[in-house]
C-alpha positions in Angstrom: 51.0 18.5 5.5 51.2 15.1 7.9 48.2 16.8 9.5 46.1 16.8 6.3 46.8 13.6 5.3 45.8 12.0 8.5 42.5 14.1 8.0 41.8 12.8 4.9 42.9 8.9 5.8 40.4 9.0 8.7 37.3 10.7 6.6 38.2 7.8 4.0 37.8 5.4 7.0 34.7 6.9 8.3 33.5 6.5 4.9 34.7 3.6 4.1 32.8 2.1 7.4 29.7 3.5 7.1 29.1 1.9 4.1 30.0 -1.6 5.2 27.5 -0.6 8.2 25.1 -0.3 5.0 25.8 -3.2 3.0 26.2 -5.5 6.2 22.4 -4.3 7.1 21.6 -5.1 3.6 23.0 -8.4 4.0 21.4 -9.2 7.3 17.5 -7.7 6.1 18.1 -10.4 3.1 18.6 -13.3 5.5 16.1 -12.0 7.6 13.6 -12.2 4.5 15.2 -15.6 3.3 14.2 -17.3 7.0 10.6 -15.8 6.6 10.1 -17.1 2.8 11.2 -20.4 4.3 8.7 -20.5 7.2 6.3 -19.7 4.4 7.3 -22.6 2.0 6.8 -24.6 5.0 3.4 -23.0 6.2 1.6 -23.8 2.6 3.5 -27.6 2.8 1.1 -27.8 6.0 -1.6 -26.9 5.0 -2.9 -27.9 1.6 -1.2 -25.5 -0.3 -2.7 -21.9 1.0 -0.7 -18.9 1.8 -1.1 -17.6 5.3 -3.6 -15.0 5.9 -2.3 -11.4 5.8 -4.9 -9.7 8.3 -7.6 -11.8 9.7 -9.7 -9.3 12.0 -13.6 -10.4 12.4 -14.2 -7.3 14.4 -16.6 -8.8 17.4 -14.8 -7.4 20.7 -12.6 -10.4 21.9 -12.7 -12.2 18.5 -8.7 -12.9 17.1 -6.7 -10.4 15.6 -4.2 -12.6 13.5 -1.2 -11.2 11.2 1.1 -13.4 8.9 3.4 -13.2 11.1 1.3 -14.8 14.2 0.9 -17.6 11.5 4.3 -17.7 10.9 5.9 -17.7 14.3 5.9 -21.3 15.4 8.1 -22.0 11.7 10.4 -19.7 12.7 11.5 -22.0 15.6 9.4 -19.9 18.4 5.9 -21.6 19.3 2.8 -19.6 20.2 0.0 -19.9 22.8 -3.1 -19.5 20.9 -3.7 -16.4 23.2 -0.4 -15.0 22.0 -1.7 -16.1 18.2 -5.0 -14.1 18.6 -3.8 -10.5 20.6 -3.0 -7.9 18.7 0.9 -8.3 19.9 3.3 -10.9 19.9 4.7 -10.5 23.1 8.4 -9.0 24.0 9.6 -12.1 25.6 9.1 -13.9 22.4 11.0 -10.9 20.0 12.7 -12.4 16.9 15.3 -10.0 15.7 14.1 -11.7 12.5 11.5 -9.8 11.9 13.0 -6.5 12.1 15.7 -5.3 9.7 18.4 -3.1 11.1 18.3 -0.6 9.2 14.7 0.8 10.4 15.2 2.4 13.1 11.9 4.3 13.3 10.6 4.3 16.7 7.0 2.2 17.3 3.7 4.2 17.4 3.4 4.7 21.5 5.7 1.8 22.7 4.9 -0.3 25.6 6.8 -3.0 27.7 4.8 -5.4 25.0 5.2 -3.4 21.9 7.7 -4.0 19.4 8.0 -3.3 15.7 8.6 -5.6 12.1 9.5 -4.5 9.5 8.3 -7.0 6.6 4.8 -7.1 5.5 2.9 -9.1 2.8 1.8 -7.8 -0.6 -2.0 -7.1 -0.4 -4.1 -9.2 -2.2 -6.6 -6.8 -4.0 -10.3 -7.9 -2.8 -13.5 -7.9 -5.1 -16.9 -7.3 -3.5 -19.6 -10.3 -4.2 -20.4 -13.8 -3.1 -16.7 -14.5 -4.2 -14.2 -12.3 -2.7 -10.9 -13.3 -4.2 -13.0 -13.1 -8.4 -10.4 -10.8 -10.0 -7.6 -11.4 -7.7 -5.0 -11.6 -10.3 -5.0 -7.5 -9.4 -3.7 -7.9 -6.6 -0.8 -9.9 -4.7 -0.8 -13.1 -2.4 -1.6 -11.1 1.4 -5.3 -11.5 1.6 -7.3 -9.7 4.5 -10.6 -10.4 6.2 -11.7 -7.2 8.3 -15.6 -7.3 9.2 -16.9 -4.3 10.0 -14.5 -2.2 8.1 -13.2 -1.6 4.8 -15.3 -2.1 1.2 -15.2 -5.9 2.1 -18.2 -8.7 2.5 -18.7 -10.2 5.3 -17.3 -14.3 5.4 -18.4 -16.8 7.7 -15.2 -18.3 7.2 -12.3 -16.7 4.7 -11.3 -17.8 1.5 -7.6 -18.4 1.0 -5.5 -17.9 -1.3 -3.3 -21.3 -2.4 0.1 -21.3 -4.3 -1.0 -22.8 -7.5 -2.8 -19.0 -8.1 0.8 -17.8 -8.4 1.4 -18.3 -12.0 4.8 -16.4 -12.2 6.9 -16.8 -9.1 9.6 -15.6 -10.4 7.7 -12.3 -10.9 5.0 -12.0 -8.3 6.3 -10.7 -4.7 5.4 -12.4 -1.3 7.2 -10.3 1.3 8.1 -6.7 1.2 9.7 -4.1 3.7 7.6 -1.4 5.0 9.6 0.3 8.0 6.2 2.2 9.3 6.1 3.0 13.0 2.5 1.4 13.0 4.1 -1.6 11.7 4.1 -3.5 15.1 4.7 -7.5 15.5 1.8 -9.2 15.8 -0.7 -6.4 14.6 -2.9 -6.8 12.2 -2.2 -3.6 10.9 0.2 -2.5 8.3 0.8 -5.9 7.7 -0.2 -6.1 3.9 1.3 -3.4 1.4 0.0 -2.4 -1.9 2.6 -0.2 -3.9 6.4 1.4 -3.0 4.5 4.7 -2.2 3.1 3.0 0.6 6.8 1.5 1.5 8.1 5.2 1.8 5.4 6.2 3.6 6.9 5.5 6.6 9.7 7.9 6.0 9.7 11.9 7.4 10.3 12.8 3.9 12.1 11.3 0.7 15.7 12.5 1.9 14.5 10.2 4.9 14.2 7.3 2.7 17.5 7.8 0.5 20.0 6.7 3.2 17.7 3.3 3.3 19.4 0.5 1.3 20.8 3.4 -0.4 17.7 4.4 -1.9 16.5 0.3 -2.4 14.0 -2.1 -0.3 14.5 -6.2 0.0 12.0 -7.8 -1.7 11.1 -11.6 -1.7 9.7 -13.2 -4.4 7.4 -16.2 -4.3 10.0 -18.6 -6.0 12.0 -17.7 -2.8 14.5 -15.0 -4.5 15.2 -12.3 -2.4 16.9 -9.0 -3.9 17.4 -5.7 -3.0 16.0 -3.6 -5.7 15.2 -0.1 -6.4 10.9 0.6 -5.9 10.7 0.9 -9.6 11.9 -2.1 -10.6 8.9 -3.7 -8.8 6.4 -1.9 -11.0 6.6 -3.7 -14.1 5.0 -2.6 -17.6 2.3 0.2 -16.3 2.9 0.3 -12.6 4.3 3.4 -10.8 4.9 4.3 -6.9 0.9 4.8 -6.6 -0.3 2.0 -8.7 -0.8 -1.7 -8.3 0.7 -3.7 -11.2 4.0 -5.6 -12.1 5.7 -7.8 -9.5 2.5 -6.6 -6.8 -0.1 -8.3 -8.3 -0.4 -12.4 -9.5 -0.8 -10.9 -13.6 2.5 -11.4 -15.7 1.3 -8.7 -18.4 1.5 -6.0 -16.8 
């Protein structure tokens, strides 16, 4: 009898601690995301209003790779060389535990002494093809990308950005996700924009990989500077779903 009820006391305390082991992960990924909406604020204070670019890759062989998170750096408190800015990695000796939430835990794509992953990613800004790249951006979110030489994209001389008076509904439009991806690598251009949750699971082995997550939720931050975690459907808004860009991923408010 003693026996048993020792057994069950200790499964209630493993239980118990596992899920403050969640919710303090929670807790952390949410400050994580609160220091990066910050360095954004003050990253379009600086300069005239515009967001930071999401990808900006003009594809000549030693031309700059730069991420959001290259922009970013030197606002979270750790200054870049502009080599460091321009490769395709920020290096390990500058690692910022902010940038990584604890609860991914997938491994990086073929790790290196210099390779380390993030976890947060823009919401993609959804291009249109013509003289004016960002015509019809209200589809899409804030993260704009310039890749030359690949992707259904013209070809700038310079890019266009995006500035915060296009964001008519903060309160509704996201600026950072999470997308734990083991491509998702600090400092790489890649995987650093996000269109739709599908792509925020994408990451996982399978959906019972995903569950255990935020129990089944992702931190989102908003452009207003609210940051929540919130079940992938409550991001969808009006006629979104997992695979389709509308609601809180794009700058329209009816949708």
């Amino acid at each position: 009898m003693v026996v048993g009820i020792i057994g069950i006391l200790a499964a209630l305390s493993v239980g118990g601690l596992a899920s403050a082991k969640r919710k303090s992960r929670v807790t952390i990924c949410q400050n994580n995301l609160k220091q990066i909406s910050l360095a954004l604020k003050l990253f379009v204070s600086d300069t005239d209003e515009r967001f930071p670019l999401a990808i900006w890759r003009p594809g000549t062989p030693g031309d700059p790779k730069i991420s959001f998170d290259d922009e970013l750096y030197p606002y979270l408190g750790v200054p870049l060389t502009e080599a460091e800015r321009e490769a395709d990695r920020i290096p390990i000796a500058k690692r910022l535990d902010t940038l990584k939430c604890p609860a991914d835990t997938i491994p990086p794509f073929m790790p290196t002494t210099n390779t380390w992953r993030r976890t947060y990613s823009m919401s993609e800004a959804r291009m249109a093809m013509g003289p004016d790249p960002l015509r019809n951006a209200q589809n899409g979110g804030i993260g704009v990308y310039y890749s030359v030489g690949w992707g259904p994209l013209p070809i700038p001389v310079q890019p266009t950005f995006l500035k915060e008076n296009a964001v008519d509904h903060p309160t509704e439009t996201l600026a950072l996700v999470e997308r734990p991806n083991h491509l998702n690598l600090a400092g790489n251009d890649h995987w650093s924009v996000t269109r739709r949750t599908g792509e925020q699971l994408a990451g996982f082995r399978s959906p019972a990989d995903a569950q255990p997550y935020h129990d089944g939720r992702f931190v989102y931050a908003f452009c207003d500077g609210r940051v929540e975690p919130l079940p992938p459907s409550a991001t969808w808004g009006r006629t979104g779903s997992s695979t389709n860009w509308a609601g809180a991923w794009t700058l329209r408010g009816d949708d």
